[in-house]
N, C-alpha and C positions, 0 to 999 in steps of 0.2 A: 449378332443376335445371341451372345453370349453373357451370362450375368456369375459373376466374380462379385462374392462377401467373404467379405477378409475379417478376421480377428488376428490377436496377436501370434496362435498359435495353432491356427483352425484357418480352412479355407473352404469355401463350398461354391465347386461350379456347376452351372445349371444352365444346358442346351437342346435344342431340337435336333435330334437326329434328320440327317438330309435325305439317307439312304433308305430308306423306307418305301415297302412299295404302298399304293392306293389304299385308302381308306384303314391305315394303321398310323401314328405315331407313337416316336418312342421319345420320350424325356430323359435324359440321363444327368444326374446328379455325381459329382464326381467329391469326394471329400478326402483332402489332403491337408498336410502337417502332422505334427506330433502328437497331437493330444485325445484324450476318448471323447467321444461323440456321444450323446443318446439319439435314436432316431425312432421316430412313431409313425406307423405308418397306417391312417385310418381313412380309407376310401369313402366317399358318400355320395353313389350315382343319388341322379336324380333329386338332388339336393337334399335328401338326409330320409328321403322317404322308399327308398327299396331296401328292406332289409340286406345286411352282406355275410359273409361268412368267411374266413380265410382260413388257408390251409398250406402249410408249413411242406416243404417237399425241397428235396439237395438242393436244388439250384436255384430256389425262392421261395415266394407267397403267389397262388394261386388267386384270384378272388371271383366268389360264386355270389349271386344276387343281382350284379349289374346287365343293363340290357344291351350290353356288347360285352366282348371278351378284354377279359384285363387280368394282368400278371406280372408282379414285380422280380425282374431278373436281382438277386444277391448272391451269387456262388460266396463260399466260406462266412457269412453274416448268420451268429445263430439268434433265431429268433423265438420271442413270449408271446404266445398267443391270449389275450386276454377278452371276456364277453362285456362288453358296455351295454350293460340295456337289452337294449333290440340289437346292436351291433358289433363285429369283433374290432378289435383293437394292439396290432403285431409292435413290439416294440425288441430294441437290441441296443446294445451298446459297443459301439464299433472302434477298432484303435487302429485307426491310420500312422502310416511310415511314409517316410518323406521320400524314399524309394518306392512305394509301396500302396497308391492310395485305394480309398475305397468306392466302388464302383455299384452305385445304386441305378437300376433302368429299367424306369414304369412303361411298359409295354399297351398302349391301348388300341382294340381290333385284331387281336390273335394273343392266343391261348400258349404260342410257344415258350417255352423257357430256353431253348437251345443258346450255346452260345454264338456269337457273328463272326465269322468268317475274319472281319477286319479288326485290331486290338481296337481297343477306347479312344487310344492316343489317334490314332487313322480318322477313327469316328469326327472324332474333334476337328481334327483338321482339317476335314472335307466339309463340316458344316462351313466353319469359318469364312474357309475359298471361296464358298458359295456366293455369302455373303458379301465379302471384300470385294469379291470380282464384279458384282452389280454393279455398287457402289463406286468401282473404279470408274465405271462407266457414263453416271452421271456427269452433264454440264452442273455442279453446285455454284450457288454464288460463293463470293468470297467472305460478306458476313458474316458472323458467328459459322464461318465453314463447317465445324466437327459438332455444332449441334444441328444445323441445315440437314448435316448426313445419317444421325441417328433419327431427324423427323421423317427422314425419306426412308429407313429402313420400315420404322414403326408403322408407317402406311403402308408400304408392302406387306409387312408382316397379317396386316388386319385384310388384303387382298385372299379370296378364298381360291379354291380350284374351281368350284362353281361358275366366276366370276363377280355373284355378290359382292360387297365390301359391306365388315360388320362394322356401326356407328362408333361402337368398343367394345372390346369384349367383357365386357363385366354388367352385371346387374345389380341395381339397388343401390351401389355406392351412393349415401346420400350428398344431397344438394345446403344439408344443412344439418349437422350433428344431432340424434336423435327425432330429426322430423320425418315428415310423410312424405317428402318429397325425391324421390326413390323409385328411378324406371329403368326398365330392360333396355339396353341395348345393342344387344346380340344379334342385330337385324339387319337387312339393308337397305337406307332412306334413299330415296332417288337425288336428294339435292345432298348429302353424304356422300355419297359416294362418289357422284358425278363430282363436285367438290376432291377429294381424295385422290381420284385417277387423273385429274387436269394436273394438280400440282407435281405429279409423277412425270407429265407431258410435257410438262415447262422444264424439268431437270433433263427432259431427253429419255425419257423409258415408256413406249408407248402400248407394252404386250397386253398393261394393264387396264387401260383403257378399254383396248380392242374387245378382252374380255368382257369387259363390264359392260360395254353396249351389247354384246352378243344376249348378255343377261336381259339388258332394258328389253331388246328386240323379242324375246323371247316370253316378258311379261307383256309387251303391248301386245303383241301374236294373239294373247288367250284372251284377251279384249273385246267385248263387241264393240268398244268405240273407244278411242284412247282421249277422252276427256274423264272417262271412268280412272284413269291410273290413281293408285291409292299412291299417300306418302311411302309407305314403305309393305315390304313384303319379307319373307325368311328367305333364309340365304341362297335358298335354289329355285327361287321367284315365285313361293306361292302362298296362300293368302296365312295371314296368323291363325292361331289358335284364339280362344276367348283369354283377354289378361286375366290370370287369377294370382291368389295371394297364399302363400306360406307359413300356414299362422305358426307351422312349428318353428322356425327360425326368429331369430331374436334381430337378426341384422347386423350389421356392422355399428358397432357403440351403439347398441339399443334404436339403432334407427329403424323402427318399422314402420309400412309393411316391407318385405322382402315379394318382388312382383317377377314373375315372366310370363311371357307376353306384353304388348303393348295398345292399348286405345286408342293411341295416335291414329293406327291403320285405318280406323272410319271415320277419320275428320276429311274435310274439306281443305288443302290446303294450296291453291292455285299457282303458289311461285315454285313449284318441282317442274313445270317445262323451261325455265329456262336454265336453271345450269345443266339438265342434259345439251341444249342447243350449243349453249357456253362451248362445253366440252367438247363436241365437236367442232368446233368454230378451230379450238386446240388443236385438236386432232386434223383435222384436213391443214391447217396451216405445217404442222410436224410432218407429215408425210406427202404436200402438197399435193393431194386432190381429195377430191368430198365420193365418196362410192354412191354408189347409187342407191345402195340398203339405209343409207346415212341420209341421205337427204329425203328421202321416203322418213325416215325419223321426226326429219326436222318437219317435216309437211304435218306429218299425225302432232306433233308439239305445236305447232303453231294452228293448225286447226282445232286445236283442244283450248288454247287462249282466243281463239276468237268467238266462242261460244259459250263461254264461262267467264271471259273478264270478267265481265260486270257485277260477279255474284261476290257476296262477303263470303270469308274464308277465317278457316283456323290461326293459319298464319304460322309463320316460320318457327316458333318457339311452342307451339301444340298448345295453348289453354283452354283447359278442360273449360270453357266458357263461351257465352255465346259468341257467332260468329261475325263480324267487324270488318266493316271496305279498308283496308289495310293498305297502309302507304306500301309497304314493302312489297308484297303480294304482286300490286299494281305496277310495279317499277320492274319487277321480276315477268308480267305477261309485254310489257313492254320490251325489255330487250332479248323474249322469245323473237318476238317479232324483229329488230332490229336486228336480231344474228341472222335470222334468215335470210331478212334480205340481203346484207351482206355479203351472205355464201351464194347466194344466187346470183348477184354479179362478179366474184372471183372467179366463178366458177362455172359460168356461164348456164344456169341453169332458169330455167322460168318460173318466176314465184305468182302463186293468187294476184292476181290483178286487187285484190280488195286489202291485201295486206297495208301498203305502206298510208294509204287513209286511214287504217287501224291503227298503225303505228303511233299517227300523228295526235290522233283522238285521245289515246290513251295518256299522251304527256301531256295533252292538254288540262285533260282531267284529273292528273296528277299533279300537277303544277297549278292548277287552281284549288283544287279540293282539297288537298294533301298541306297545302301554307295555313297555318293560323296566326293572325295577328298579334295576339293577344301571348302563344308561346314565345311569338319571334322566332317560330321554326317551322320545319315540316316533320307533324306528328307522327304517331303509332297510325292512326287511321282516321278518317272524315270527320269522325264525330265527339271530339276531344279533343284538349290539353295537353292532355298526356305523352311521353317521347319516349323514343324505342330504337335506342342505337341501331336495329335491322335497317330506317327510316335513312340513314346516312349511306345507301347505297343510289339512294339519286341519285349522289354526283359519283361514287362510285363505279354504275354502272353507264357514265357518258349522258344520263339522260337529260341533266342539265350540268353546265359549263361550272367544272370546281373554282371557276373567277366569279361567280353568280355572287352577288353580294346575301342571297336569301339561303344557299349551300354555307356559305361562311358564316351565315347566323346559325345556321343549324349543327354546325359541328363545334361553336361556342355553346351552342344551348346546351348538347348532349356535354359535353366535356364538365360542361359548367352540374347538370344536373344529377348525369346518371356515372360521371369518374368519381371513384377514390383511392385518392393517391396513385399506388403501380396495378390498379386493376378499372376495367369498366362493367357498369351494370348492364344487362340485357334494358330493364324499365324499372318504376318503382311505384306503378298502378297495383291495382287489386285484381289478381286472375282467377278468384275462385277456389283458390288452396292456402290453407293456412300454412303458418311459418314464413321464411326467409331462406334466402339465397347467397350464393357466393357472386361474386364478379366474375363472367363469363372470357374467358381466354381469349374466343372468339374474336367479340366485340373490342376486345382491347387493340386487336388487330385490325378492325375495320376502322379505328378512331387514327392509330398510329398513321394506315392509307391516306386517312382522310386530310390528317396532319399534311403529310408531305406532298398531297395534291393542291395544299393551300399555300404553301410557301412556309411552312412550320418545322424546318428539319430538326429544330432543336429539340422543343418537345417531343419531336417524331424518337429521335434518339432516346431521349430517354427514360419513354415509356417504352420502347423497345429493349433498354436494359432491364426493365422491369420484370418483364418479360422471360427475357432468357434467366435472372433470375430464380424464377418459379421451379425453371426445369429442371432442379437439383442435380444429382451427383449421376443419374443413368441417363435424364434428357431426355424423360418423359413427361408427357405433357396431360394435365387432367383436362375437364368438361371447367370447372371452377375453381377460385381461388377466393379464399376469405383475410382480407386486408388486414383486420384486426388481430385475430390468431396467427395470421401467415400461414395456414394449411392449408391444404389441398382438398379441395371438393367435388363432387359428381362423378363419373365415371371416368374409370384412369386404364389406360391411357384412351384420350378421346378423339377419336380422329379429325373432326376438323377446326383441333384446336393447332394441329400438323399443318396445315396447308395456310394457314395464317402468318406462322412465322417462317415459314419457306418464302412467302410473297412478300413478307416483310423486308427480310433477308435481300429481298433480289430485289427489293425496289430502291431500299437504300445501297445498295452498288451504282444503282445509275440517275440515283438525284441529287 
């Protein structure tokens, strides 16, 4: 978790200090070679809206205005205090020796300037350990190995101490260069994260898991009935704030608005019970037995699909639109159900006598309602034409046989309508928001699945170089990609853009 920019003559490292106690981080910027540097150092808590103030003292920059303590440690860096506006602006010009480098470290949650105990170089190399040593410890596949290992760092890295996991840490990255399509994701979705901590589960790291149901457990707790659970909640499981807008920020290339908070949190979105269930289906399989807090989980998830199937819902991709019987949605209360029962017989546990009739119902309904003759597929939802690569988790999810001659039409249709070239489209309906989108990373990865459950490995292959293409030179991975430009779009890096080419990864090892 180290990021190394190189120039010819200039070097600048940038790491998380490990050693820190609770509720402080420290950044450290380490700037080595020969040549002078400029360096600006303009803080803006709260996104550009609490005035700050900086103040010049031996051993750094103080900074007054933000609503926690913050202070940039520079022993020997003389710095210019300069007033921008409403806010100050410290800059200096720095000359690194190749002996000798320059040691920049933004302190955030404490006021101290002192120096540490341990030199820079110590610093360093206990993050690193930290890190390497995880990592040591994964089962990875053998596929793309050294980018499998930096999408399992990057997901831990977005694992909180809470046990939330944020969707990404970034907001607003737009979905489309100067458009409106631009949300927070600093948050933690129940099918994100559940998504996120499984594919940790598959490489053999279950802390994080454990965590993250403690979180789920902890949001259903303050429940009067867990059919209430919202799609997502903040990081220490409680409800958002109202989304508002930024009107002072300009965005990234002009893309406004700049948004935090998120709306998604009062949709209706019915397919979050089952990658919780998923996930533990994971989880008891890794640690061979189901607790008994866990299956009380699975009980509240499957009692939340049996009294809500039936309703239309938001649906996995949030449009702001009305709400639609959704193939996906549908296919997701189905293998709620399906993982329980499951776990109830491995584990010899007694499920709802009314479950596995639900079960059956529900792919009924699916399987009849969900086909349209006229796409030659199984749509976005009941009441259209219209496809939605989510829709190819049918056979994804076992609930009809990937040999199904109607599964194979439907991953011709999507390929056929919503791929271009090395990326796939989420759909290409109308959701209510103007502009355009990128090809979601995602879905590229549920197509590749889908490939190789069909007997397709070649294509599989090489939509999967596509793939790893994307991930440039650090192996991060964004929300979308735009075929045309070949940029990067949505929010970066996205978390479960991570657990797509992990699965990707490990499925072509063993097809």
């Amino acid at each position: 978790m180290t990021v190394r920019t190189r120039w010819s003559r200039l070097e600048v490292t940038d790491y998380l200090a490990h050693d820190t106690e609770p509720g402080r981080t420290d950044l450290v910027r380490v700037i080595g070679g020969v040549t002078p540097a400029t360096v600006e150092f303009a803080p803006r808590p709260d996104f550009g809206r609490a005035p700050i103030r900086i103040t010049v003292e031996p051993e750094g920059l103080r900074v007054q205005g933000a609503d926690f303590p913050m202070v940039l440690r520079s022993p020997g860096v003389e710095w210019r205090v300069d007033h921008d506006g409403t806010d100050d602006v410290a800059r200096a010009t720095v000359h690194p020796r190749s002996e000798r480098p320059v040691v920049l470290e933004l302190r955030c949650g404490t006021d101290s300037l002192a120096a540490e105990e341990r030199t820079e170089a110590e610093r360093q190399e206990q993050a690193a350990l930290h890190w390497s040593s995880w990592v040591r410890d994964l089962d990875l596949p053998r596929t793309e190995n050294v980018l499998a290992a930096r999408s399992a760092l990057t997901l831990r890295g977005l694992c909180t101490p809470t046990g939330g996991v944020m969707a990404a840490a970034t907001t607003s990255l737009p979905e489309e260069i100067g458009g409106v399509r631009n949300w927070d994701y600093r948050y933690c979705w129940l099918r994100d994260g559940a998504l996120t901590v499984q594919a940790l589960v598959t490489l053999g790291s279950t802390t994080e898991a454990e965590a993250f149901l403690d979180w789920v457990h902890r949001v259903v707790d303050s429940l009067p009935s867990p059919e209430l659970l919202r799609p997502l909640y903040s990081l220490r499981g409680t409800d958002l704030r109202p989304e508002e807008v930024i009107e002072s920020l300009s965005g990234y290339a002009g893309s406004r608005p700049v948004r935090i908070g998120n709306l998604a949190d009062h949709q209706v979105q019915l397919d979050v019970f089952g990658p919780v269930v998923e996930l533990i289906t994971h989880l008891s399989h890794a640690r061979q037995q189901l607790t008994d807090r866990d299956w009380d989980l699975v009980r509240s998830m499957a009692q939340a699909v049996a009294r809500r199937w039936h309703e239309a819902d938001h649906g996995i991709w949030e449009e702001r639109d009305e709400p639609r019987q959704r193939v996906y949605s549908k296919v997701m209360c189905w293998l709620t159900l399906d993982r329980a029962l499951t776990l109830a017989e491995r584990y010899g546990r007694t499920p709802d006598p009314t479950w596995a009739d639900l079960r059956t119902d529900i792919a009924q309904e699916v399987l009849e309602k969900g086909w349209n003759e006229q796409a030659q597929a199984y749509t976005t939802a009941y009441d259209g034409t219209d496809l939605d690569a989510a829709s190819l988790h049918i056979g994804l999810s076992g609930l009809i046989d990937p040999a199904d001659e109607r599964f194979q039409a439907t991953v011709t249709a999507v390929e056929a309508e919503l791929r271009s070239g090395p990326t796939v489209y989420r759909y290409h309906r109308d959701d209510g928001l103007p502009g355009g989108e990128g090809g979601f990373h995602l879905c590229t990865t549920w197509l590749i699945e889908a490939y190789l459950l069909t007997g397709r490995r070649a294509e599989a292959e090489e939509l999967f170089k596509h793939l790893v293409d994307s991930a440039g030179p650090t192996g991060l991975i964004p929300e979308e990609f735009d075929p045309v430009t070949e940029r990067a779009l949505g929010n970066h890096p996205q978390a479960y853009s991570h657990p797509g080419l992990i699965r990707c990864a490990q499925l072509l090892d063993h097809h």
